[in-house]
C-alpha positions in Angstrom: -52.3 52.0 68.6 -55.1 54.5 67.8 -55.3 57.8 68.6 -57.4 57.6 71.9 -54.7 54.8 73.0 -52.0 57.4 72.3 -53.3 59.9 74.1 -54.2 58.6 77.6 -50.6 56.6 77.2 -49.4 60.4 76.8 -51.0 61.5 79.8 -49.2 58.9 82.0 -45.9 60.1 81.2 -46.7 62.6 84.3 -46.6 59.6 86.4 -44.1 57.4 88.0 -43.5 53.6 86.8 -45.5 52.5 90.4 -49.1 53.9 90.4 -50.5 54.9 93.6 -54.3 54.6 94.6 -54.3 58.6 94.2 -52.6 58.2 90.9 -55.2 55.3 89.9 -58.1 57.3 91.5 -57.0 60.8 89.3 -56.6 58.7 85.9 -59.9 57.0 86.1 -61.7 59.5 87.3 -63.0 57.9 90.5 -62.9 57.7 93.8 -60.3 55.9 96.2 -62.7 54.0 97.4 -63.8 52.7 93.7 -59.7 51.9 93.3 -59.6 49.6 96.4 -62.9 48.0 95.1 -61.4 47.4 92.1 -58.0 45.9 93.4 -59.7 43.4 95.4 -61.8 42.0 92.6 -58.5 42.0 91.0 -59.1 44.6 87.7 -55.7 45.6 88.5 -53.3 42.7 88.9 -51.9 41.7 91.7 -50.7 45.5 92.6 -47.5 45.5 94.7 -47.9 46.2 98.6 -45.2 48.6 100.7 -45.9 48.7 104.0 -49.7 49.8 103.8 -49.3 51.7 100.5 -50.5 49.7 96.9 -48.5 50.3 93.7 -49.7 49.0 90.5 -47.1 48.9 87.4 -47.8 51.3 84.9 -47.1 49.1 82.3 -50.1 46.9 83.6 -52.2 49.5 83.4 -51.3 50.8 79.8 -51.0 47.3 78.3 -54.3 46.5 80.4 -56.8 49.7 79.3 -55.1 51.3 76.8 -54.0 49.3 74.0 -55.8 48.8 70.6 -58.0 45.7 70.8 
């Protein structure tokens, strides 16, 4: 990985292994609202849904935005 990948995957370390939309919303520096945008056009996967709460792996979202192309 380069060094930009290293550092964002760094960052994520704060976070659990199940990203909320707050989590999501904080990383990417956007709003909510933007998050649930993007989960319906499906940028995220197919996040997991608890009750009315949506997780998204962290894995995903490392191997997904912040791996070396």
């Amino acid at each position: 990985m380069n060094n930009f990948s290293d550092n964002y995957s760094a960052c994520l370390t704060d976070y659990g292994d199940l990203l909320t939309v707050e989590d999501l919303a904080h990383i990417f520096m956007v709003s909510k609202k933007t998050i649930y945008k993007e989960m319906k056009s499906g940028k995220f996967g197919k996040p997991i849904q608890i009750g009315r709460a949506y997780l998204v792996p962290k894995v995903y979202i490392i191997s997904r935005f912040f791996t070396a192309l």
